[in-house]
C-alpha positions in Angstrom: -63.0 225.3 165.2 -62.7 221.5 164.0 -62.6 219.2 166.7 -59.4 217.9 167.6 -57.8 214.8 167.5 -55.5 214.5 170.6 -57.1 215.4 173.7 -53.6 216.9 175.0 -50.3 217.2 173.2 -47.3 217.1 176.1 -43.9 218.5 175.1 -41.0 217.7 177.4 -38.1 215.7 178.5 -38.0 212.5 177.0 -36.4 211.2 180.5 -35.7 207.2 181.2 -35.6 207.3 185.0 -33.6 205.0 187.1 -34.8 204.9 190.8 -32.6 203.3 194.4 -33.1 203.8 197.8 -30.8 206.1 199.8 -30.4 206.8 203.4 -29.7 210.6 204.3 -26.2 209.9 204.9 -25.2 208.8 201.5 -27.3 211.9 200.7 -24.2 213.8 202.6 -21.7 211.9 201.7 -22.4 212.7 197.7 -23.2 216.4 198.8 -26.9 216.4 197.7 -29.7 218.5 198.9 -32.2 216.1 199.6 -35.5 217.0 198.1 -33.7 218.9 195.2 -33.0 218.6 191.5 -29.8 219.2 189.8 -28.8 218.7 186.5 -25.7 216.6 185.9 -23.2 215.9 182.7 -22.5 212.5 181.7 -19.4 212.1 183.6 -21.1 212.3 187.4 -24.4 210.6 186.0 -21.6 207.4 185.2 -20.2 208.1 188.5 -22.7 208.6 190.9 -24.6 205.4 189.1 -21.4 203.7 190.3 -21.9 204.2 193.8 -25.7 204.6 194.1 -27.5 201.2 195.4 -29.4 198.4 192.1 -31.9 200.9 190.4 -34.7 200.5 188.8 -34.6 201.6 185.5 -38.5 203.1 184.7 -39.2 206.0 181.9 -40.0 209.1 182.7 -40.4 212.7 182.1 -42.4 215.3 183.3 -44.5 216.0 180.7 -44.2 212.1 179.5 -45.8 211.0 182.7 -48.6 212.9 182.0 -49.5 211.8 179.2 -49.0 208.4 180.5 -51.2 209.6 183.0 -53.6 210.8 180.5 -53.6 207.9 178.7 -54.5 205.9 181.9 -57.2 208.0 182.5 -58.9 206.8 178.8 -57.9 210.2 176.7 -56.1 210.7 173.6 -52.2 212.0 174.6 -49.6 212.1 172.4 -46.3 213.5 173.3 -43.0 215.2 171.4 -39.6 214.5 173.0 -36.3 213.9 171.9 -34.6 210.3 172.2 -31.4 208.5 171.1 -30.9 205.9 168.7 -29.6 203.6 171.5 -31.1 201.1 174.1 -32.9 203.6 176.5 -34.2 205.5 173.3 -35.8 202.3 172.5 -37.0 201.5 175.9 -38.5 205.1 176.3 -40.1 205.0 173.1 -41.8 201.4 174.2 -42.9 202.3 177.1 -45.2 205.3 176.0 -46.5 204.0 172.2 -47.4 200.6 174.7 -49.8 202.7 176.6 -51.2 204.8 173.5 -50.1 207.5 173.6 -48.9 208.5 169.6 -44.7 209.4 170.0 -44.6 212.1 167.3 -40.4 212.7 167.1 -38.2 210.1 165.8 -35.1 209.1 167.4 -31.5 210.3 166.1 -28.1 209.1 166.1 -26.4 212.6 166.0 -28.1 213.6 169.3 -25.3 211.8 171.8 -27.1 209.2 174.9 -30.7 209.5 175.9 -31.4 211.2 179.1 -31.8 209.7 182.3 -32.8 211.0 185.6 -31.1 209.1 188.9 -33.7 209.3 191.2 -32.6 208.4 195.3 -35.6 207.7 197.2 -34.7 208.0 201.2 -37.4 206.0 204.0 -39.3 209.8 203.9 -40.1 209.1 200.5 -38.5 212.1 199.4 -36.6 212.0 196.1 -33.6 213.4 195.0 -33.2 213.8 191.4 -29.7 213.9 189.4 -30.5 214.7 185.9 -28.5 214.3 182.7 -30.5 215.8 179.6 -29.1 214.3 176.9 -30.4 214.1 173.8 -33.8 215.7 175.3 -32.3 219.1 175.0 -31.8 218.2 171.3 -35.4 218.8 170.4 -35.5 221.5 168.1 -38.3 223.7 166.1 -38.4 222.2 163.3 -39.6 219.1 165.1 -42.7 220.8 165.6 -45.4 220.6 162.9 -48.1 222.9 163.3 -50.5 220.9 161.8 -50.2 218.2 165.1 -50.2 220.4 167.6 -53.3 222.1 166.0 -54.6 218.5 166.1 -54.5 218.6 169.9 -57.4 220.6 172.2 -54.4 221.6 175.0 -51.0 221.6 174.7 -49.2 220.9 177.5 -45.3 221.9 178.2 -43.0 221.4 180.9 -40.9 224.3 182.8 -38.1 221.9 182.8 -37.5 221.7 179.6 -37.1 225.6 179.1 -33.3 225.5 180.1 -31.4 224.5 177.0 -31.8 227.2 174.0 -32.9 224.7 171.1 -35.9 223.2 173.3 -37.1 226.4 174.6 -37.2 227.6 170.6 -39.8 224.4 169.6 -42.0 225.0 172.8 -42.3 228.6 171.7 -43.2 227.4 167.9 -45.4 225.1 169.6 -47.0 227.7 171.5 -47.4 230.0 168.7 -48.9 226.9 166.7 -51.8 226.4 169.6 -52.8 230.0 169.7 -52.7 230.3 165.6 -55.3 227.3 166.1 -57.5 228.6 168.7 -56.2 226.0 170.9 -55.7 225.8 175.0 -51.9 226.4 176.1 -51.3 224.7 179.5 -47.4 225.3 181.5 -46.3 223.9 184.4 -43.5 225.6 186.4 -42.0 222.4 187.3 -39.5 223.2 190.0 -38.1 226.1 191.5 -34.6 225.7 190.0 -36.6 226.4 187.2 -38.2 229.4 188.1 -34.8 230.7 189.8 -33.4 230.7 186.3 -36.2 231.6 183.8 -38.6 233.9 186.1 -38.6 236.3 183.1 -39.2 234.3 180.7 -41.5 232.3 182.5 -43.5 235.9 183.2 -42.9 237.1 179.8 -44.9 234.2 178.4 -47.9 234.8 181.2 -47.9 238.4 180.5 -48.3 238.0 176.5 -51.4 235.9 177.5 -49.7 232.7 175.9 -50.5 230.5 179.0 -54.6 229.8 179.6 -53.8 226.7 182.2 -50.7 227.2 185.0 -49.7 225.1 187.3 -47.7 225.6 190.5 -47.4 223.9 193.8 -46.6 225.9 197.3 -43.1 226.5 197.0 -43.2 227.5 193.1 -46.4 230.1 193.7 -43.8 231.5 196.4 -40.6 231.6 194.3 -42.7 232.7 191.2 -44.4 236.0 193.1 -42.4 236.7 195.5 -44.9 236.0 198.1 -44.5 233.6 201.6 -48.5 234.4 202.2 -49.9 231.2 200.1 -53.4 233.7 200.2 -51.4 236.9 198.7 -49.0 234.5 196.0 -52.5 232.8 194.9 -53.9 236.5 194.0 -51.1 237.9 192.7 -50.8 234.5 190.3 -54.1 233.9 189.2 -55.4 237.5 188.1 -52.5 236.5 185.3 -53.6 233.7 183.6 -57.1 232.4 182.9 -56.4 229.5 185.3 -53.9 228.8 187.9 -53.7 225.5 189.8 -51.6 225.0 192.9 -50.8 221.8 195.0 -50.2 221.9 198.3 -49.0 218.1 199.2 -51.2 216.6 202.2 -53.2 219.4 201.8 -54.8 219.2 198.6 -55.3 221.2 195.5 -56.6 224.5 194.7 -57.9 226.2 191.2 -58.8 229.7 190.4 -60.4 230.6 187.0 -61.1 234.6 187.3 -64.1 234.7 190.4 -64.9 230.8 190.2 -62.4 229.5 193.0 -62.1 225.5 194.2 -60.6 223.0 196.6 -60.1 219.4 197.6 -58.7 217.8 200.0 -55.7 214.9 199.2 -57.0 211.7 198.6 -56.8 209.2 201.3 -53.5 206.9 201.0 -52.7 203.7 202.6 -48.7 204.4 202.2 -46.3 206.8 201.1 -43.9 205.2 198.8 -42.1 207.9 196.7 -43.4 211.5 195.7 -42.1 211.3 192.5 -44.4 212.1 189.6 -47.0 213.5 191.8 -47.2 217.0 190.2 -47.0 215.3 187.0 -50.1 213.1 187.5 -52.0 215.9 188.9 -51.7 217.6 185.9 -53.0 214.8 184.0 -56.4 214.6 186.0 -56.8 218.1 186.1 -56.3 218.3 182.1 -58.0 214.9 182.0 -60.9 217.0 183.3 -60.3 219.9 181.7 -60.4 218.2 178.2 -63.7 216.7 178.8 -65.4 219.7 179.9 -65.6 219.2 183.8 -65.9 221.7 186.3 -62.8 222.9 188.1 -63.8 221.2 191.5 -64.1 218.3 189.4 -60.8 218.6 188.0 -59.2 218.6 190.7 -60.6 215.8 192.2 -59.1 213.5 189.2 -55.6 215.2 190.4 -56.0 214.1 193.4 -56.7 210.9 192.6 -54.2 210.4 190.2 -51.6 211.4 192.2 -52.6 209.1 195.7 -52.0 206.5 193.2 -48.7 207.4 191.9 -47.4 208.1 195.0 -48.1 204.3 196.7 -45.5 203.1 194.5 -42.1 203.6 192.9 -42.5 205.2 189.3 -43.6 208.0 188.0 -46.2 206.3 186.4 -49.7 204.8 186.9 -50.0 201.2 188.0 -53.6 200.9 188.1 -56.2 202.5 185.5 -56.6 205.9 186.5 -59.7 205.9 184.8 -61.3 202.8 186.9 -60.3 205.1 190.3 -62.1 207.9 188.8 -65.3 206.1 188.9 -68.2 208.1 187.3 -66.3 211.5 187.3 -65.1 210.9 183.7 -68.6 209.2 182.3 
């Protein structure tokens, strides 16, 4: 196999996200289950950016923040995601080639508004995420060349991104291209909205023995078995893929590749700011780790230490180098 020249290639939502404070009684008033993600047509995303407090406007993306994260952390990301030809296309498309990381989709004009995510962020830090897609569920398969994503040692996909029938088609092209190449295939279930809707498909896709690296946290390993027991969803999960890693908040992180099982705890934080993007920069230590041939304890530890850090501030996004916190893990 020739070596690659990405270390991970994330596909996902090309997402700017604009972030406010809330108070759980605007969180009634507007009907929102806090915690939650909904997605939202252009109309109520105008609306409800009407009444919601100044945001900040910050891009975004699951699978965009991890390769951010990625890219923090000193490896070689690059990312495919659909933007508009408008001002948050531009801003979107900024923000990630300014960290490194090689945007490999151009923008269109025929695609309608970028998407945006309104985040409300409440004194718990919970976030509560209104999304409208956009011109992210405009990605289509022909946007994928094999060539790049053959380029790439993992290719990484969001669950969120599975929804709209055009996106869903390039991730599967994509995920045909990786395994034509020999490559690693790494998914993450995203939400549980997500798994609500796609549980077959999502299973389908583990069951072929098209995902190597999965990714889960509590309440997804539950909605994705079947299983309350955290013990009994973890078994049931990882005799299906090659590797399974689940979050578990405060708790930690947990991996298991076949016998070889491993924790950690959470990394120590001074403040809890806002929880989003902690999933997502998990991911990117674990892969981070992953791509440069660490251990699975090891791993996880760069999860954990990517996500303390996202979650001290607003932003989905690193604000410090990930790979200065990570000390002599990643030498």
């Amino acid at each position: 196999m020739t070596a690659a020249h990405l270390d991970v290639l994330c596909i996902g939502n090309a997402i700017v996200d604009v972030i406010a404070d809330a108070d759980d009684a605007f969180l009634s008033e507007q009907k929102l289950d806090k915690g939650s993600m909904r997605l939202i047509d252009e109309a109520e995303a105008v609306r409800l950016y009407g009444v919601m407090r100044p945001g900040r406007e910050i891009s975004g993306g699951s699978a965009g923040n991890t390769a951010a994260g990625l890219a923090s952390f000193g490896l070689k990301a690059g990312f495919i995601g659909q933007v508009a030809s408008d001002e948050l296309g531009d801003i979107y498309r900024h923000d990630v080639t300014s960290l490194g990381v090689d945007f490999l989709v151009p923008a269109r004009g025929d695609v309608g508004a970028t998407a945006r995510s309104l985040i409300l962020v409440t004194p718990d830090a919970q976030r509560t995420m209104n999304t409208f897609l956009g011109a992210a569920q405009r990605l289509e398969a022909k946007d994928i060349d094999p060539a790049k994503v053959a380029d790439a040692a993992i290719l990484y996909l969001e669950g969120y991104l599975w929804d709209p029938a055009e996106p869903r088609a390039a991730m599967e092209a994509a995920i045909a291209a990786a395994r034509d190449a020999g490559r690693k295939v790494a998914f993450t279930l995203s939400d549980t909205f997500c798994i609500d809707r796609h549980r077959d498909g999502f299973l389908a896709l583990i069951n072929a023995g098209k995902i190597d690296i999965l990714f889960a946290n509590e309440a997804e390993l539950a909605a994705m078995t079947g299983e309350a027991d955290f013990a009994a969803g973890l078994a049931i999960l990882s005799a299906r893929v090659e590797t399974l890693v689940v979050t578990r908040s405060e708790h930690g992180a947990v991996a298991v590749r076949g016998s070889e099982r491993a924790s950690v705890p959470a990394e120590p934080i001074e403040r809890l700011v806002d929880t989003t993007g902690a999933g997502d920069l998990f991911a990117a230590g674990f892969l981070a780790g992953e791509a440069r041939g660490l251990g699975l304890e090891s791993s996880l530890k760069l999860g954990a230490i990517a996500a303390a850090e996202v979650i001290q501030h607003y932003g989905a996004r690193p604000e410090k180098a990930l790979k200065a916190l990570a000390g002599d893990l990643l030498d």
